[in-house]
C-alpha positions in Angstrom: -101.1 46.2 7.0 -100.8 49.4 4.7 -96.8 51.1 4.6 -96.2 54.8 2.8 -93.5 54.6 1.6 -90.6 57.0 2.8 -88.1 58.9 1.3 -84.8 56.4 0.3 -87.3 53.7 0.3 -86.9 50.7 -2.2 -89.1 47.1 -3.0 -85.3 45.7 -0.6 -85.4 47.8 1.8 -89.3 47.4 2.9 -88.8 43.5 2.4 -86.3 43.7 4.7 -88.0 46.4 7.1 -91.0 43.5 7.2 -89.1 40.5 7.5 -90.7 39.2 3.9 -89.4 38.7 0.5 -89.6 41.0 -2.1 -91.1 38.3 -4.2 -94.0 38.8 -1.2 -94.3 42.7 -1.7 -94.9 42.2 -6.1 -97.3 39.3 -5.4 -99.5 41.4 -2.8 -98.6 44.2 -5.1 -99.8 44.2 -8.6 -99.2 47.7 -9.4 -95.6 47.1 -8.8 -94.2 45.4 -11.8 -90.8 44.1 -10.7 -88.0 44.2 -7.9 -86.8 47.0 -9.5 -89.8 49.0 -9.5 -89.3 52.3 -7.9 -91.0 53.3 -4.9 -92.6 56.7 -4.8 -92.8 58.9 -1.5 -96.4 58.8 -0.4 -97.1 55.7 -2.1 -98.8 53.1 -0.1 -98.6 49.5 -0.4 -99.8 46.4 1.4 -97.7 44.4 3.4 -99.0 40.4 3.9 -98.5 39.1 7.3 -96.2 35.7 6.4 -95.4 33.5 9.0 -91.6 32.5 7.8 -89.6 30.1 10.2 -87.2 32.2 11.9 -84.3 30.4 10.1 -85.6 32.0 6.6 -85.5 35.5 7.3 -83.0 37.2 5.7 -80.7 38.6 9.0 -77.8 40.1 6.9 -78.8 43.7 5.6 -75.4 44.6 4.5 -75.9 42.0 1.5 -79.3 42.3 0.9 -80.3 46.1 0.5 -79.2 48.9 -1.5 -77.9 52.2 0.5 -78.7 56.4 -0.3 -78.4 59.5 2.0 -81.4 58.2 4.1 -79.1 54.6 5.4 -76.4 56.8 5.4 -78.2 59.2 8.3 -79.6 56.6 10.2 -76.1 55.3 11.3 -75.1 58.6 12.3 -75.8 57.8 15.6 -74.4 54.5 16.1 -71.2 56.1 14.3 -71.2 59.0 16.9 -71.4 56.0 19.8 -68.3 54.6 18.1 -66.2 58.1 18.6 -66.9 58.7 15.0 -66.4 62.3 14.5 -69.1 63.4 12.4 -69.2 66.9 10.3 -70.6 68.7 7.5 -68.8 70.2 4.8 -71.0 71.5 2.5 -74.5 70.6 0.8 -75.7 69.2 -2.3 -78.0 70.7 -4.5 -81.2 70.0 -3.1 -79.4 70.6 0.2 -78.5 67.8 1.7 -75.6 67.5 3.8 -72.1 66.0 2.8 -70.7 64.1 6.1 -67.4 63.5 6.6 -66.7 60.9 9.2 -63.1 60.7 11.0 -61.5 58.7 13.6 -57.9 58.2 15.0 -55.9 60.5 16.2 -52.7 60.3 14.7 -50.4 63.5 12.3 -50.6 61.3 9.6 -53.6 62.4 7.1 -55.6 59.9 4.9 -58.9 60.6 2.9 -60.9 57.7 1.5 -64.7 58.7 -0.9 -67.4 57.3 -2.3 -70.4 57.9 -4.0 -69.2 59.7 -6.6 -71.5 58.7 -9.0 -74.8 58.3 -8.7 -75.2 54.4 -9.9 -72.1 53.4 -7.6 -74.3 53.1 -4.6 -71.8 49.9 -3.1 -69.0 51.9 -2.7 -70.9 54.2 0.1 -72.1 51.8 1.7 -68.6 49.8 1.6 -66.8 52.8 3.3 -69.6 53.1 5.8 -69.3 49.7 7.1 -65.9 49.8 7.1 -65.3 52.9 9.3 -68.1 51.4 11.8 -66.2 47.9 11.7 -62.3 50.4 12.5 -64.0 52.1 15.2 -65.4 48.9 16.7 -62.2 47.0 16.6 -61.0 50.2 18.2 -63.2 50.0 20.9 -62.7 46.5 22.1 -58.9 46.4 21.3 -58.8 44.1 18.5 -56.4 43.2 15.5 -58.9 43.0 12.1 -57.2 40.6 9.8 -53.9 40.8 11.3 -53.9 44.6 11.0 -53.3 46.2 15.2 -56.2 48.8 14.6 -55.7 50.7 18.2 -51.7 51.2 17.2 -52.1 52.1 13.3 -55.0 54.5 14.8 -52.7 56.8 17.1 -50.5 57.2 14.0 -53.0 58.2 11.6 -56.5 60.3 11.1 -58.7 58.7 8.9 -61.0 61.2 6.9 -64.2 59.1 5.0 -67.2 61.3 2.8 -69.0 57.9 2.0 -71.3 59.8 0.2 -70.5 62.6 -2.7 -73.3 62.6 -4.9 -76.4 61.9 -2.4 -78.5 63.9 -4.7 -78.2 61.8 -8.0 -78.0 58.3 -5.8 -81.3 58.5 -4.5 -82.3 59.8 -7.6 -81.0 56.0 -9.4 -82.5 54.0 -6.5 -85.8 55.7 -6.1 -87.0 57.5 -9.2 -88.4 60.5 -10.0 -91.6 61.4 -9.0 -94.3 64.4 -8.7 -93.4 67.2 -6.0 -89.7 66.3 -6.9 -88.0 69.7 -6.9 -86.0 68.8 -10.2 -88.2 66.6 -11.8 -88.6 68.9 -15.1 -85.0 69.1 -15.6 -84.0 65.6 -14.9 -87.2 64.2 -17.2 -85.6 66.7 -20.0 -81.8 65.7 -19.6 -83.0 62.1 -19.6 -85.3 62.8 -22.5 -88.3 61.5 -21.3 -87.4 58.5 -19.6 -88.3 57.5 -16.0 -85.5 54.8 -15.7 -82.5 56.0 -14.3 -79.9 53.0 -14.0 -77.5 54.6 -16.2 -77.5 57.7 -14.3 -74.2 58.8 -12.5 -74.3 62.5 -12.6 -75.6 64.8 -10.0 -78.9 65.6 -10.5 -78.3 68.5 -12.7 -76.5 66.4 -15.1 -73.0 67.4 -14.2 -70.3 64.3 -13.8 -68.2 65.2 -10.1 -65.4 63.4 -11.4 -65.3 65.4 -14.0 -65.3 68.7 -12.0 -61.5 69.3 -11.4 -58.9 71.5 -12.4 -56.5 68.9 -14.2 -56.8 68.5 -17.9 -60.8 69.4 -17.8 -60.7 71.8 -20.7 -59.4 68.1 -22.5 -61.9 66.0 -21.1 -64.7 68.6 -21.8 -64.2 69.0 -25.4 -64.3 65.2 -25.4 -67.6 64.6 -23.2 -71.9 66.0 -23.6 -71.8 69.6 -23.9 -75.3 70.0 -22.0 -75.9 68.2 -18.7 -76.3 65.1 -19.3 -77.0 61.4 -17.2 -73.3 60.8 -17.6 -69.9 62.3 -18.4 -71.3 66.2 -18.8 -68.0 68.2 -17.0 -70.0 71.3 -16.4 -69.5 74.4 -17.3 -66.2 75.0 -16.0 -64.1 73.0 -13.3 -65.5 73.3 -9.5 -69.5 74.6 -10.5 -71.2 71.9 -8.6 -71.7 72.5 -4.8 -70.3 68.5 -4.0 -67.3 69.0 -6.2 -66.7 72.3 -4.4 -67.8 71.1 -0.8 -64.6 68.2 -1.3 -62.0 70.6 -3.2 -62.7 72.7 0.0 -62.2 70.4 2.7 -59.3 68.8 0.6 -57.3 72.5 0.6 -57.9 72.6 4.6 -56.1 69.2 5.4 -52.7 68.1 4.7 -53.3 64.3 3.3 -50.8 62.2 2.8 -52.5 60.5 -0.4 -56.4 59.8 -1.0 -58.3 56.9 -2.2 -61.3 57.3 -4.2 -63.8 54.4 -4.9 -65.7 54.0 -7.7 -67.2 51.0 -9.7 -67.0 49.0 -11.5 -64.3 46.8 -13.0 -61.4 45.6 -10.4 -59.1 47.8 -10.9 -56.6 50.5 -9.4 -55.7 53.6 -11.4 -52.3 54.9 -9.8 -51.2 57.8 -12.2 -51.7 61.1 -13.6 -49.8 62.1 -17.2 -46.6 61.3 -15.0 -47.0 63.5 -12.6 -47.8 60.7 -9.8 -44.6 60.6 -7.2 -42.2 57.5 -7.4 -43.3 55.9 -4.4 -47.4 55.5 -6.4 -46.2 52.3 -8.3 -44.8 50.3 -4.7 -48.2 51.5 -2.7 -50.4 50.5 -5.8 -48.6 47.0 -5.6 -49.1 46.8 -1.9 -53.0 47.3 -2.7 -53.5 44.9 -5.7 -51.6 42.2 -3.2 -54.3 43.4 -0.6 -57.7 42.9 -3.2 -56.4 40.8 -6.3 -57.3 44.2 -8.3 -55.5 45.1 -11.5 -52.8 48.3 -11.2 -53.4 50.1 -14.1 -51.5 53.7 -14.4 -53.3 55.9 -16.0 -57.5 55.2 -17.3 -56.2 57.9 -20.1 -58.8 60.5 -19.1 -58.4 64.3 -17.4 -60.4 65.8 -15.1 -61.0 64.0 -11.7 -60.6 64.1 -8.4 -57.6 61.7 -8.3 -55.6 63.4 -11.3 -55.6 66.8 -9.8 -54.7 65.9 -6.5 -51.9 64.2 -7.8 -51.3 67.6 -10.1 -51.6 69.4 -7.3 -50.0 68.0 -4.5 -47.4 65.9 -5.9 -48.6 63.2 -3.4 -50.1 59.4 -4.4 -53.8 59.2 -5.6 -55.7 56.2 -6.4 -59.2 55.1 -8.0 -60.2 51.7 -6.7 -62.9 50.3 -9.4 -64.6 47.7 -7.4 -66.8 44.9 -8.4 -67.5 44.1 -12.0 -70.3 44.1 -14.4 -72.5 47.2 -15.5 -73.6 49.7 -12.8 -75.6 49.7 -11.3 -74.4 46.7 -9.9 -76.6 43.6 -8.1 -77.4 43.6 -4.5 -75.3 40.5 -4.6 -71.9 42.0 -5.8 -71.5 43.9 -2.6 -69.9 40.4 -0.8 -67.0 40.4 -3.4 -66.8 43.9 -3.2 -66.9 43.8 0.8 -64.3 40.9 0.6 -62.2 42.3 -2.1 -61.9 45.6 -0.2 -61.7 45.8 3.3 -58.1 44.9 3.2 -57.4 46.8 0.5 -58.9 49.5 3.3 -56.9 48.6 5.8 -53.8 48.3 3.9 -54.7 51.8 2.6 -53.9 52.9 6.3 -50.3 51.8 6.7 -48.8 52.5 2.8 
């Protein structure tokens, strides 16, 4: 049969949609050079009818596809089934909506993100599944590695945006590609090129971690001073509509500390320029005991979303840096970074 291929669509995700390998897709495919080939909306490709024994087709799609706003919208619903509370706090810049998920109904406050950059796709789709696996131990009244998720639930609020930079993610797992509304100005930043692995700005070229109010006149004169695929801190602090959308929704809760997952290198960064609260250093511990990640106090750079909370609350803020490697990272890092990081989630709720 013929497939057109849909918007957030990859070689993974159709292989998986079909129940065949993406070995199976290049072979009945010769336009499509490798697995990592993008897949353009509109484009239509053959799918073979293989007969595989039942025992060979690949069941587990949390290790075996990547994840963009699209995935992200699709378990809405499920999420909503769960008692997920779904919202929408702002939009990116080709509009699309930034969710925040919540559950629990507790005083205490806690934000976890993701997504931040646009090559970092794991770390969305970690907090996803995580939140789906808290609501459904909820539901059914069940401790998840020793941790009594119905009690530590009625004590706390858990706030997740998975996805910060949908924009520039699908951007890195799809392409660019004719009708794209930014395709002149992305083709320009990235002079030319039509790869976009490196990529983890938004997709005007501006870095959301390095949007904020805390040191970003330092990191600035440091970074690209024209958007850029990486590292560009925009014109001034808080221009992007993401950046703003989370500074926002930040200022209307009261959080006791935030987490904020990135990738790559298995690490925690637990300071700001000494302005982190005594109590950082004895949570951080608590959550390198939880993922056999390395503390580290300070990655020695201004401007992100951890640092000026921390600058501006006074309360704990951490950057996990999951998996290792070079972004983006393999479909097959997310099991280490699944393993590594659900307690470290977990633990995150009772610090």
């Amino acid at each position: 049969m013929n497939y057109t291929v849909q918007l957030g669509d990859t070689i993974a995700k159709v292989a998986y949609k079909f129940k065949v390998r993406p070995f199976d897709l290049l072979l009945f495919n010769p336009h499509l050079y490798s697995e990592q080939s993008y897949l353009s909306p509109g484009l239509v490709i053959h799918i073979p009818k293989i007969k595989m024994e039942q025992s060979n087709i690949v069941s587990d799609i949390q290790l075996r596809t990547e994840f963009g706003q699209m995935d992200l919208e699709k378990k809405i619903p499920d999420l909503k089934e769960l008692g997920i509370v779904v919202d929408i706090i702002g939009y990116s810049v080709m509009n699309k909506p930034l969710y925040a998920l919540s559950i629990g109904s507790g005083k205490k406050e806690i934000f976890y993100s993701a997504g931040w950059h646009a090559n970092e796709w794991h770390t969305s789709k970690f907090l996803t599944q995580y939140i789906e696996e808290l609501a459904l131990h909820q539901e059914k009244g069940l401790s998840w590695h020793g941790y009594d998720i119905k009690k530590i639930l009625q004590e706390v609020r858990l706030y997740v945006v998975p996805l910060v930079n949908p924009d520039g993610m699908d951007l890195v797992l799809q392409g660019i590609y004719e009708g794209h509304p930014y395709l002149k100005e992305v083709l320009a930043i990235n002079k030319g090129m039509r790869r976009f692995d490196h990529w983890s700005s938004n997709i005007r070229g501006v870095d959301l971690n390095h949007q904020w109010p805390a040191g970003w006149e330092i990191e600035a004169k440091e970074s690209p001073q024209e958007p850029w695929s990486r590292h560009y801190s925009g014109k001034a602090p808080l221009t992007e509509p993401e950046a703003i959308a989370v500074h926002q929704f930040t200022k209307q809760h009261s959080f006791a500390y935030v987490l904020a997952f990135h990738s790559q290198g298995q690490v925690i960064y637990w300071g700001y320029r000494g302005m982190e609260p005594l109590e950082s250093k004895e949570m951080v511990g608590r959550l390198s005991l939880a993922s056999s990640y390395t503390p580290i106090h300070t990655a020695d750079s201004d401007g992100g979303y951890k640092d000026w909370f921390i600058q501006e609350t006074g309360r704990p803020g951490f950057t996990i840096e999951v998996g290792v490697g070079t972004n983006p990272l393999p479909i097959e890092a997310y099991g280490e970074i699944w393993s590594n990081n659900c307690i470290l989630a977990l633990e995150g709720l009772v610090l």
